[in-house]
Structure formats: structure tokens, C-alpha cells
N, C-alpha and C positions, 0 to 999 in steps of 0.2 A: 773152073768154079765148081761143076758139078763133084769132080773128086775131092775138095776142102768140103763141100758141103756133106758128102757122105763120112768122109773122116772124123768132123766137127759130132756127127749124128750116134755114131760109135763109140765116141770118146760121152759124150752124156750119158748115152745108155751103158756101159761101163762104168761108169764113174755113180749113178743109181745101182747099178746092181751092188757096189762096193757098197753103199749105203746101208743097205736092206740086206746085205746079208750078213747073222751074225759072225761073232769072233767071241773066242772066249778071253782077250788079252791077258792073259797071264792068271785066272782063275776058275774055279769051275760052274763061270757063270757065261751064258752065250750073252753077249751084249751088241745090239742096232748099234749101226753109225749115228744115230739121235740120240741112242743113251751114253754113248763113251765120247761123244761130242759136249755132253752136258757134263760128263763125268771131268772130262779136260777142261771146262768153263769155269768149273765149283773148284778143281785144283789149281786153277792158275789165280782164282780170287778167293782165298780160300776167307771164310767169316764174311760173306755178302749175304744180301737179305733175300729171300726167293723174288719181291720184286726187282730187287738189282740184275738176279740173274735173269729173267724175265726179259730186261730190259737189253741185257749184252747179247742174251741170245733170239730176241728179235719178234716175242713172239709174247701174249698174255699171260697175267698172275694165273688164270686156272687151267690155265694147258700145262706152265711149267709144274703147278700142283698134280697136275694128274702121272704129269711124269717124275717128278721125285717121287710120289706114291710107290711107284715104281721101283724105280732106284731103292725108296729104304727099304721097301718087301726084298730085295734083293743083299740087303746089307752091304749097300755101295756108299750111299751116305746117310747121314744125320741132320735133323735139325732140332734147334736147341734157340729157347728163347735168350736175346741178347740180354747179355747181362747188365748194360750200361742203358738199355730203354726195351723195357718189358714190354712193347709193345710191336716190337721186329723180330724177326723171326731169322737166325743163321743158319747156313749153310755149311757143310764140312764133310770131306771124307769119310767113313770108314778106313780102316787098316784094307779090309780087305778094296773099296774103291782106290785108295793111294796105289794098290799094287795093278791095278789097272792101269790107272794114271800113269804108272810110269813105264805101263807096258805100250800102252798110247804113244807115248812119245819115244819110247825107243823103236817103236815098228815104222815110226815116219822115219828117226834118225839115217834106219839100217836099209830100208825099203825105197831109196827113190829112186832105183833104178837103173840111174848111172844119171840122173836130171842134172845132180850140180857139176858134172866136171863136164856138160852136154852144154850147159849154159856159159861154162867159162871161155868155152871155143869160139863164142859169139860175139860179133863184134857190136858195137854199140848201134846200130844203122838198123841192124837184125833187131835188136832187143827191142829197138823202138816202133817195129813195125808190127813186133808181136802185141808189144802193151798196147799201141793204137788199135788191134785189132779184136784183144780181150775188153778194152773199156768200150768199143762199139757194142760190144756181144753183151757187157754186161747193162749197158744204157740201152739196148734191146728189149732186155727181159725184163728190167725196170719197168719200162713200159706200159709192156705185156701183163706185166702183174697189176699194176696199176688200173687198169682198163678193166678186171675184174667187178 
């Protein structure tokens, strides 16, 4: 138990350090795992309203304002009043955010280490023991947050 627990302890503090440290994906801009996380949020829905994104990504209309502030000082994206009700506000790449975007997703494509062909050696008994042991971990933190 004690070695999954220091294993489990490693893999977060790794997995935070990937967060917090930048990357420049494909431009010459250093971008947080919170800004190329929202940059992949606004690409994958692209014309949502900052409350929509707000909403997908979990979090208030003026945190995500503070951080497309961001974003557009950075010319990652834009917004632009919808043109079908003036009173919403859209979301949308830049050229140069698209070339993030799709630097995003090609760093997951090429980057996982050897996970998918790790996962296919597994037999169904494995896989279920992991998912039962991710959903305890994440009904854990649930929680833990919760209790705040």
C-alpha cells in the first residue's frame, strides 16, 4: 500500500508540474496548462459564449474574463459580439491560437508514451480494476473539495 501511495503522490506532483510549466506549442508564446487548456476548450467549441466556456471549463464568468484578457493580450483569441443576439459575446481563435490548438493536440497524439499500445495488453479484469480505482480517487477529491 505504502509503495501505490507514494507512486499515486509522484504521479500528481508530475502531473502539476506539467501544468505549471510553460510550453511554447508551436508559437512564440510560453503558454500554462490553464491557457492551452482553454485555448483547446474555445477550439473544440469554437463560437461559444464566454459564459458557455465558463461553464465547460468549470469555473466563473470573471475568472474566465480575467483569463481571456489574457489570451487576447497574447493574440490567441478573439471575441466578437454575436451577430444573431447582440447581447453574447463569442469566442474564437486567432490564427495564431489555431496554431496552438493544433499543436495541443498533436503533442497528446505523439506524446503518450507508449499508454495506447500499454493499454491494449490489458485484459478486461485489469482495466476494470483501474477504472474502479480512478473513480474511488476521483470521488475522493470530490469530496475533499467539497468540504472547502
Amino acid at each position: 500500500m505504502k509503495k501505490i501511495k507514494q507512486k499515486f503522490n509522484s504521479i500528481l506532483k508530475l502531473a502539476q508540474q506539467m501544468e505549471t510549466e510553460p510550453k511554447k506549442y508551436g508559437t512564440d508564446t510560453m503558454l500554462t496548462g490553464v491557457e492551452i487548456h482553454l485555448i483547446e476548450l474555445v477550439g473544440d467549441n469554437e463560437n461559444s459564449s464566454v459564459t458557455d466556456v465558463a461553464k465547460l471549463f468549470g469555473v466563473t464568468k470573471g475568472a474566465i474574463s480575467q483569463r481571456f484578457k489574457k489570451l487576447e493580450h497574447k493574440e490567441l483569441i478573439k471575441k466578437d459580439a454575436d451577430p444573431a443576439n447582440s447581447s453574447r459575446t463569442v469566442v474564437t481563435l486567432t490564427s495564431k491560437g489555431k496554431v496552438a490548438y493544433f499543436a495541443h493536440k498533436h503533442w497528446h497524439e505523439t506524446m503518450d508514451g507508449g499508454h495506447k499500445e500499454y493499454w491494449k495488453t490489458l485484459g478486461p479484469e485489469k482495466v476494470a480494476v483501474i477504472e474502479e480505482f480512478l473513480t474511488k480517487t476521483e470521488d475522493f477529491f470530490q469530496r475533499m473539495l467539497a468540504k472547502k
